[in-house]
N, C-alpha and C positions, 0 to 999 in steps of 0.2 A: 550692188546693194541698193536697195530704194530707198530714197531721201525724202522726208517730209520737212514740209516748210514750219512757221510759226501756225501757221493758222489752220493746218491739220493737226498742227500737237493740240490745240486750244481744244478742238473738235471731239479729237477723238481721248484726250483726257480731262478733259471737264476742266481743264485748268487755265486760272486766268493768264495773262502775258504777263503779268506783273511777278506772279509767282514764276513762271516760268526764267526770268530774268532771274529772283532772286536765286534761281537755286543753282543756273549756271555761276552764276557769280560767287557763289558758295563752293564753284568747284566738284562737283559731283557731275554733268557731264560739261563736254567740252566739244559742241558742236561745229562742224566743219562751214565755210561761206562759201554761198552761191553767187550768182549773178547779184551786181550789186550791194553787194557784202551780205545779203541775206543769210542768215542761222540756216543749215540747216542738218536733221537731225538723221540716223537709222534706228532702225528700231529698238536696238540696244539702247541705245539714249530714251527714248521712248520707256521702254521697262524702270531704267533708273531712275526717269524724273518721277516716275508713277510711286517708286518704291521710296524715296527718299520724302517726298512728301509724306503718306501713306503713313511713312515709321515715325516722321517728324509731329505728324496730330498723334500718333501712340505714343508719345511723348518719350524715344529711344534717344539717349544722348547723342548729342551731335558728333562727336567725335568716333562714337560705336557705328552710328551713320555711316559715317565715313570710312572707315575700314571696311564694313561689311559689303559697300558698294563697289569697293576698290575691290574685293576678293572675287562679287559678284560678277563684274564684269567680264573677268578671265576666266570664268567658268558659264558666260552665255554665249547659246548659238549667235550664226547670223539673224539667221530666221528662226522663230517657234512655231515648235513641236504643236499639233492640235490637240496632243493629249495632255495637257493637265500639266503644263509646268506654274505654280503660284511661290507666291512669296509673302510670308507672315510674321509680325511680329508677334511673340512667344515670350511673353516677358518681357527682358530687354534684352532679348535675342532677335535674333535675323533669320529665319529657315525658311530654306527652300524645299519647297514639295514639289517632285518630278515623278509620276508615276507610280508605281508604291515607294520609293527612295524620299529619305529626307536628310537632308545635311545642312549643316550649320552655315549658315554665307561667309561669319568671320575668320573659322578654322578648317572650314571645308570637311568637317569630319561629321558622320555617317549618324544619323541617329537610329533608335530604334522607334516603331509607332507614339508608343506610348509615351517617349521622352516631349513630343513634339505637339499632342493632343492636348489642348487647351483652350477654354473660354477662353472669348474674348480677341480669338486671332484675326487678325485682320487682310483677307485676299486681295494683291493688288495688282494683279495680272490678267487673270482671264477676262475681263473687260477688254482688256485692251489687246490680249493674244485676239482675241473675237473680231472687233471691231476692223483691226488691222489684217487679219486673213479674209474679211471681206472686201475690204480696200483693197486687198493685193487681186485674189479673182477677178475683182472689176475690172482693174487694170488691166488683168489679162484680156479679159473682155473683149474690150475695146480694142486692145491691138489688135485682136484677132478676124474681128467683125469684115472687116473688106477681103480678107485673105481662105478663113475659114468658118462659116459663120455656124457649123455644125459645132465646132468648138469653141467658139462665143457662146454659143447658146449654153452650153453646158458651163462655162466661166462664170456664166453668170446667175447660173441656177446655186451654182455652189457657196456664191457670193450671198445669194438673198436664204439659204440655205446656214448659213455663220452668222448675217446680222439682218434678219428679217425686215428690221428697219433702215435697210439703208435703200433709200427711192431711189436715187439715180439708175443704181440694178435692176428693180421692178418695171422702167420705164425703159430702160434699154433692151429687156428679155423679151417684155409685151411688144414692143417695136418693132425687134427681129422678127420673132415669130410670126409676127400679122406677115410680116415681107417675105416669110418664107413660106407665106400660103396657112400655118399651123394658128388657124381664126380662134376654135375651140382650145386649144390651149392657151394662147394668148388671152381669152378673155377670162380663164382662171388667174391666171396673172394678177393684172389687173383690179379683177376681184379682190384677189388675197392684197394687193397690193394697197388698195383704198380702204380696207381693214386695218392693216399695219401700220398705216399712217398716214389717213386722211386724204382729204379730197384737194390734192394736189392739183392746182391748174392742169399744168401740164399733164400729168397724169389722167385727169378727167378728160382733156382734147385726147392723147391720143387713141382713150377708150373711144370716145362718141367716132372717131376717124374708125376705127375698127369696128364697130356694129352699124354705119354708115354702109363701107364696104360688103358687111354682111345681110345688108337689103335690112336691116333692122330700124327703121328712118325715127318711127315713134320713141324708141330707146334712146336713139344718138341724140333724137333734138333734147332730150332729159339730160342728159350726160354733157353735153354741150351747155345749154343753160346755169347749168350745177355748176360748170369753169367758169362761165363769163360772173357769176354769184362768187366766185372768188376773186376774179381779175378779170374786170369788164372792160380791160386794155387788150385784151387777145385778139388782134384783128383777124388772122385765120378762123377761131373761132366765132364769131361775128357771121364771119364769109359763107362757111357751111351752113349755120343756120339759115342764113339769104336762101338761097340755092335752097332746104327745106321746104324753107314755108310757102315758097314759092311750088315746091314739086306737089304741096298738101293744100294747095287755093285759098294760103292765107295772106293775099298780096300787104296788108298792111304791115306785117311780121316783114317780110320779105322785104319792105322795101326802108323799114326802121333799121334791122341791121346791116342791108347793105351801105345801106349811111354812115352808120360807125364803122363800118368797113372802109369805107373812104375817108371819114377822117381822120381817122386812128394811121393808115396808110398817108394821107397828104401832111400830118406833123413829122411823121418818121418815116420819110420817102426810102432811108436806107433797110 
């Protein structure tokens, strides 16, 4: 089962630590310890903390709370389904919506649509089904990348495929792909990827590294420039540019950033 620390819950439920304290302490989950007695949570906990909150600003008694989460918990997968499982509160009801099914969290019993259709409900799930089946892809990703990277690649298309915005995916797919020879796809990537969310350092180097590769020099030193315009600590980036301005006879360029190239290198020799 995958475990998330404190500071994946923060992430990926917008929730502060403080809250998340109080609502353990409240008894609604009840997270296992890691290394160093660290919290941490499955995704089950995850949906609960999401849910408990969620019902607690719809202002559900505390107590209905609490049953309804005790009922919930023995009626969730390990994992969620991509289709459509949410959880609303309906009044000062708890219902779960699973595909066209809906049932009550605190009696488990079956409604019909229209029992269940009302202003004002509040979704507290698919955020987080979302967020977290991009998270899992990634993972998979990653493990896969030295072993099979045909199936990384596809890990992680699926990844940025469920949470568009999640970078690390976009910067791992564009990476591979440049590595795997696949330039014009990778620079869709990339593209989509500086869309989605912004001109990421990193993101922006390993583009300008891949339209480098691609004999596109004018491009990369743009793209380059653009990252060190975010973090002018990039001494790799620095570096390529040297090596440019140098290949296009603009030795004063050339010899500015190779400067920052060495001392950005001589503070952080490691």
């Amino acid at each position: 089962m995958h475990e998330y620390g404190v500071r994946d819950v923060e992430k990926l439920l917008q929730l502060p630590r403080s809250t998340i304290r109080s609502l353990i302490e409240a008894g609604f989950v009840s997270p296992a310890r890691g290394p160093r007695n660290a919290w941490l949570f499955s995704f089950q906990d995850l949906i609960v903390l999401r849910t408990a909150r969620a019902l607690a600003v719809a202002n559900v008694p505390r107590k209905r709370i609490a049953k309804s989460i005790r009922e919930l918990r023995s009626h969730l997968p390990e994992s969620m389904p991509l289709s459509g499982l949410s959880i609303c509160a309906v009044a000062d009801q708890v219902v779960v919506k699973e595909g066209g099914s809906r049932w009550q969290a605190e009696s488990g019993q079956y409604l019909l649509a229209f029992e269940s259709d009302a202003d004002g409900s509040i979704s507290v799930i698919e955020e987080v089904n979302t967020r977290a089946s991009a998270e899992s892809h990634f993972a998979d990703g990653a493990a896969l990348e030295s072993e099979d990277a045909a199936a990384a690649v596809q890990a992680y298309e699926h990844a940025v495929a469920a949470d568009p915005t999640l970078l690390d995916a976009h910067i791992n797919l564009g990476r591979l792909l440049h590595e795997c020879g696949r330039h014009a796809y990778a620079e869709r990537v990339y593209i989509d990827a500086i869309k989605a969310c912004g001109d990421d350092p990193l993101l922006l180097y390993n583009f300008g590294v891949l339209l480098d590769d691609m004999g596109r020099k004018a491009e990369a030193m743009r793209v380059y420039e653009a990252a060190l315009r975010v973090d002018s600590g990039m001494a790799d980036c620095h570096y390529n540019l040297a090596l440019l301005y140098e290949d296009v006879k603009k030795p004063k360029e050339a010899i500015r950033h190779m400067a920052q190239y060495r001392r950005l290198i001589g503070s952080n020799p490691a």
